[in-house]
Each structure stands twice: as structure tokens, then as C-alpha cells.
C-alpha positions as semicolon CSV with decimal commas, in nm:
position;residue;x (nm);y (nm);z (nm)
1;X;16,834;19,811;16,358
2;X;16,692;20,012;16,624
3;X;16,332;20,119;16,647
4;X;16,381;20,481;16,533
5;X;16,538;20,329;16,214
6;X;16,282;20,107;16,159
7;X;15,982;20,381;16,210
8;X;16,240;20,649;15,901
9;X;16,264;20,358;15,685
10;X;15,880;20,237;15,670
11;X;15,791;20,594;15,635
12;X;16,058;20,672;15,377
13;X;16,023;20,304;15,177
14;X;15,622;20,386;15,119
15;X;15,691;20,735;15,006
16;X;15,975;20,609;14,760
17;X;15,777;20,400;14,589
18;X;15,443;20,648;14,581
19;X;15,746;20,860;14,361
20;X;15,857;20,572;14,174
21;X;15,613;20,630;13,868
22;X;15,755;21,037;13,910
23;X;15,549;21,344;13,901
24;X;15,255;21,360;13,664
25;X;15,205;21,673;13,507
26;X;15,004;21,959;13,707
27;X;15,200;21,899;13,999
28;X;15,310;22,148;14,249
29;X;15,589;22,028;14,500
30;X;15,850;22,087;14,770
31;X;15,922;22,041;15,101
32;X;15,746;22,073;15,455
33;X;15,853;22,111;15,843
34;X;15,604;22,103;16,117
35;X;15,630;22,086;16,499
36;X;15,390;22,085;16,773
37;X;15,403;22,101;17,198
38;X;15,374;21,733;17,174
39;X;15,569;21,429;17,096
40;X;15,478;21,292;16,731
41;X;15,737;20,982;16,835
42;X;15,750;20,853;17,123
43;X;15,622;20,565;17,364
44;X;15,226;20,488;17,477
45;X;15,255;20,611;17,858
46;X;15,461;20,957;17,747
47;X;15,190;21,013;17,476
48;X;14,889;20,948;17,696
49;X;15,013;21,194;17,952
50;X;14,979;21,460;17,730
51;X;14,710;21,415;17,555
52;X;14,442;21,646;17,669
53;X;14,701;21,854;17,837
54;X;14,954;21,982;17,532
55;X;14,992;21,915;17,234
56;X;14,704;22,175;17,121
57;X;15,000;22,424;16,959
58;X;15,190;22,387;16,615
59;X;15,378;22,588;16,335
60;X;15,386;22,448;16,008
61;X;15,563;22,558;15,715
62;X;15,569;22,445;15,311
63;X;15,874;22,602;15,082
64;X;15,713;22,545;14,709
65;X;16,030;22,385;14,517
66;X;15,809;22,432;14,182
67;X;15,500;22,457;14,028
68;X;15,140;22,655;14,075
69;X;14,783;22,715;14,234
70;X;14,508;22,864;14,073
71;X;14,713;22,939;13,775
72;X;15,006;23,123;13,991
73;X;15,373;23,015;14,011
74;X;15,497;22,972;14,316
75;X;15,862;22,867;14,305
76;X;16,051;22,909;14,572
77;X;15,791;23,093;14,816
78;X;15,706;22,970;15,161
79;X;15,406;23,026;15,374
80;X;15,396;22,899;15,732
81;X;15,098;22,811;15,936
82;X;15,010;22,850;16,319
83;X;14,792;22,675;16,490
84;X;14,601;22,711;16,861
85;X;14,398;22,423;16,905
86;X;14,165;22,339;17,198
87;X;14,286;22,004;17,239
88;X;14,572;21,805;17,173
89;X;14,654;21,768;16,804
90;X;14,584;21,437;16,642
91;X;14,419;21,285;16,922
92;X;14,179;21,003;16,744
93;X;13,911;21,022;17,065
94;X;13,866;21,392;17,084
95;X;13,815;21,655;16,861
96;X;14,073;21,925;16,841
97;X;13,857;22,195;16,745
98;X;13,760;22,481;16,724
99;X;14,080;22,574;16,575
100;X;14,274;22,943;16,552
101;X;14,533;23,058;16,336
102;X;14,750;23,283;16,202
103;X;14,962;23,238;15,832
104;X;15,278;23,395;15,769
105;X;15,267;23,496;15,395
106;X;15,607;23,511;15,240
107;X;15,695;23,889;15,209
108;X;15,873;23,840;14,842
109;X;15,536;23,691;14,690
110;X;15,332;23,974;14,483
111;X;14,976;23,988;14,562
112;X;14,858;23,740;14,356
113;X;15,102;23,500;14,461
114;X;14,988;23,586;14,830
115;X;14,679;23,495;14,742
116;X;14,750;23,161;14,655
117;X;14,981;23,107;14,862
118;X;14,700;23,140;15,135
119;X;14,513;22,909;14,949
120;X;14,734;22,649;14,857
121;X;14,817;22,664;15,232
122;X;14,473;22,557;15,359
123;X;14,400;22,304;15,117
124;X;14,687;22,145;15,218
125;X;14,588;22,137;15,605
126;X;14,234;22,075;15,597
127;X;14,031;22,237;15,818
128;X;14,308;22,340;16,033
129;X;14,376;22,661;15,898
130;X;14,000;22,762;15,758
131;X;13,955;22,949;16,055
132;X;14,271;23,201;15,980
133;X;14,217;23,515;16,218
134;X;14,544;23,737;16,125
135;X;14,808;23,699;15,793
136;X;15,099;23,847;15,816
137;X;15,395;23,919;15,588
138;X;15,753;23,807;15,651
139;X;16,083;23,655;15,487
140;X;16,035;23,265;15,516
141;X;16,322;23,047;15,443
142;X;16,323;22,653;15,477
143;X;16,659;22,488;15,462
144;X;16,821;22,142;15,485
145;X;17,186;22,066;15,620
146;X;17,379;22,029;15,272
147;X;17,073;22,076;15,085
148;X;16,983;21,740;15,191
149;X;16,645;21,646;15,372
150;X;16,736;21,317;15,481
151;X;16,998;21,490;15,700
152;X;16,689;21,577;15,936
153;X;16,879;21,905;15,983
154;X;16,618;22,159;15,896
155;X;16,566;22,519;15,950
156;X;16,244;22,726;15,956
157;X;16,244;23,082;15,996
158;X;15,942;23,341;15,946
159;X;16,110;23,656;16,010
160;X;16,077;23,706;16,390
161;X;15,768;23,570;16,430
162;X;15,810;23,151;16,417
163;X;16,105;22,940;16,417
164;X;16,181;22,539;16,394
165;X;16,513;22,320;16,397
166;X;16,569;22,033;16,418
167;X;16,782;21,774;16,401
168;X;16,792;21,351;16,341
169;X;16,674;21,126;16,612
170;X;16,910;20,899;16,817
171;X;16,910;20,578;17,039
172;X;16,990;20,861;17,289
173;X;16,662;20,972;17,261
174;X;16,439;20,687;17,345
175;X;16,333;20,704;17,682
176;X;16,099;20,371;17,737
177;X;16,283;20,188;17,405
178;X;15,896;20,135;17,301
179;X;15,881;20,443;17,119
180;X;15,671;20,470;16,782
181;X;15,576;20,739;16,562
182;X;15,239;20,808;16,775
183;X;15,093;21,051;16,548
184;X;15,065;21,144;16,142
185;X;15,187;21,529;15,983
186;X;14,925;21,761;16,003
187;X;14,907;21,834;15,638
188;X;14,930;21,617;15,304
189;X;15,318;21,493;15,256
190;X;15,449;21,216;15,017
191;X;15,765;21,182;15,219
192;X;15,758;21,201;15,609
193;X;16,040;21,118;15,909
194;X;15,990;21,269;16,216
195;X;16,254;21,437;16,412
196;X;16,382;21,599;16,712
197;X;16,270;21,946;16,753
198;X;16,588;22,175;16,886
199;X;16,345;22,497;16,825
200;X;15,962;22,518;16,788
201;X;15,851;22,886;16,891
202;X;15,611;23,142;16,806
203;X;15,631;23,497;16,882
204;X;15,336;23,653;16,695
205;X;15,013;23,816;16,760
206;X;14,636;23,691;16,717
207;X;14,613;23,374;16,861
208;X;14,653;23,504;17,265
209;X;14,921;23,297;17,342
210;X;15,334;23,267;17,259
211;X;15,527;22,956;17,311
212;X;15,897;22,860;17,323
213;X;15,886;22,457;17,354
214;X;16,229;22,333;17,202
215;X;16,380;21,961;17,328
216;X;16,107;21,735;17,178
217;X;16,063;21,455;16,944
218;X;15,773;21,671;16,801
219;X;15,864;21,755;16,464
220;X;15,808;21,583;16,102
221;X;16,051;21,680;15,780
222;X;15,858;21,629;15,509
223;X;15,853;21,620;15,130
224;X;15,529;21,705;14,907
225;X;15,319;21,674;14,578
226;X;14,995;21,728;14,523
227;X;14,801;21,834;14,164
228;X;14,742;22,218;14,092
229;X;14,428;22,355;14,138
């Protein structure tokens, strides 16, 4: 089994059994894409040559499959997240912050639901997106090949102003055939593989600076539940 395989199935066999007992009651859950300027799998020399020097970019996205926050159903709304860093993302010996960004607010929620949705967002991400400095308002869809996550086909649109796909790793893309999953998602997930990133752009306003940087092992599918607030 190659090591690819091996780094999906330890990822996916300890978030199968975390949903063995299933969902407890309270629970708010769905699904998750994320991708940054940096490699999340790959070997120890290609990761150490960019930390410090990219890496410091992301979009993240959540599509709520069911459930509430603060009181407010969600179900099927998406919210996205953007973040400019001033350091590489994830790095364990040097801080990332400060941190800037914008959320994407899915334009079918009401204003309540916007509201949570904003909130939900940045519990999930920490202190990643506390420092928010424009929201904006756009149709967010998050889709799997055939419906299926574990195709690692996924599809992230928020309107015209962020975009991810991806698709499944392959022996084809291990370079030094040491490769590893070098860092962890960004947010809270039950149910992580990370995957090749075909599109990871961001077009918007607010945080100075656009990005295109597609043709990367830099992206996680995820799956999520967490207890409503």
C-alpha cells in the first residue's frame, strides 16, 4: 500500500471510529474543504522550503448538512472563510499571526441565519477568523463527485469571489516518495483526507491581496460535528 494510502486510511480509520457511537443529540454537522498556498502533504525538504515563504493564504469553506447555532437552523447553508496570514499556516515554531479575513456569508441565509452562520464559522476556526475585516454575501455551494466525499472530488464555489477543486491523490504525485501529511485542517473536522488542489483562488476585496495557486497537494476534504451552541 503506498504511502498516500496509508496517510487516507489512518486519518479516515480514527474518524470512523470517533462516529462509531453516532451523533449525540445537539449536534450540528456536514462537510468541510479547505486549501492553502502550501502543501498540507508532502515530504520534509518541500515543506521546509516554504515555510516562512508561503503558505500564509487559505479559503475555507463548511456546507451545514443539518442542525443549529444559537438556536438557528442552518441546513444546507455554507459560509466560507479567507484567510491572510503573516506567516506560513500551521507552522509549530512561528506564530502565524496577526491574522486578516474576509467571510463569505451564504446569500440564501435570512439575517438571523447570517448571523450565525458568522458565528458558527469562527468558533469553528479559532482565532483565525476573530479578526474578520469585510463579510460579504454570495451563493456558496459545496459538492462531492456522486455525492460521495471519499471520491476526493470536491467543488467549492462562493459566487465569484473564491473557488476550490480538487481531486484524489496519486503515486503520480509523490515527488521524494517520503511524503506525509505535514500539517492538520485549519478548523475542527471529525473526518479528514487531504487532497490535491486543481483550484484554490480568491478574487475578493479586503484583505490587499488576490491569489490563483491551483496544482498543489494543499487541500483537506473534510467531514464535521460539533455540539450546538
Amino acid at each position: 500500500m503506498t504511502k498516500v494510502l496509508w496517510a487516507v486510511l489512518a486519518i479516515t480509520l480514527t474518524a470512523s471510529l470517533s462516529f462509531a457511537g453516532g451523533l449525540p443529540s445537539g449536534t450540528i454537522y456536514g462537510n468541510y474543504v479547505e486549501a492553502r498556498t502550501a502543501d498540507v502533504y508532502t515530504g520534509p525538504c518541500f515543506a521546509n522550503s516554504e515555510v516562512g515563504l508561503t503558505g500564509q493564504l487559505a479559503v475555507m469553506g463548511w456546507k451545514v448538512t443539518k442542525g443549529s447555532w444559537n438556536g438557528v437552523a442552518l441546513d444546507d447553508l455554507g459560509v466560507v472563510g479567507v484567510i491572510r496570514a503573516s506567516s506560513t499556516l500551521g507552522d509549530v515554531y512561528h506564530s502565524a499571526y496577526p491574522v486578516k479575513a474576509v467571510l463569505i456569508v451564504d446569500e440564501r441565509a435570512n439575517a438571523e441565519q447570517r448571523l450565525a452562520l458568522q458565528s458558527f464559522a469562527k468558533h469553528m476556526s479559532g482565532d483565525l477568523l476573530q479578526d474578520v475585516v469585510r463579510v460579504d454575501y454570495q451563493a456558496i455551494d459545496l459538492s462531492f463527485a456522486n455525492g460521495n466525499l471519499h471520491s476526493m472530488k470536491a467543488t467549492l464555489t462562493a459566487g465569484n469571489l473564491a473557488k476550490i477543486e480538487t481531486r484524489a491523490l496519486s503515486e503520480n504525485d509523490q515527488i521524494c516518495h517520503n511524503e506525509e501529511v505535514w500539517y492538520r485542517p485549519l478548523t475542527q473536522v471529525e473526518h479528514a483526507m487531504p487532497a490535491y488542489a486543481l483550484a484554490n483562488s480568491f478574487q475578493g476585496q479586503g484583505l490587499g491581496e488576490q491569489w490563483s495557486s491551483p496544482g498543489k497537494r494543499s487541500a483537506f476534504l473534510a467531514s464535521f460535528a460539533t455540539p450546538s451552541e
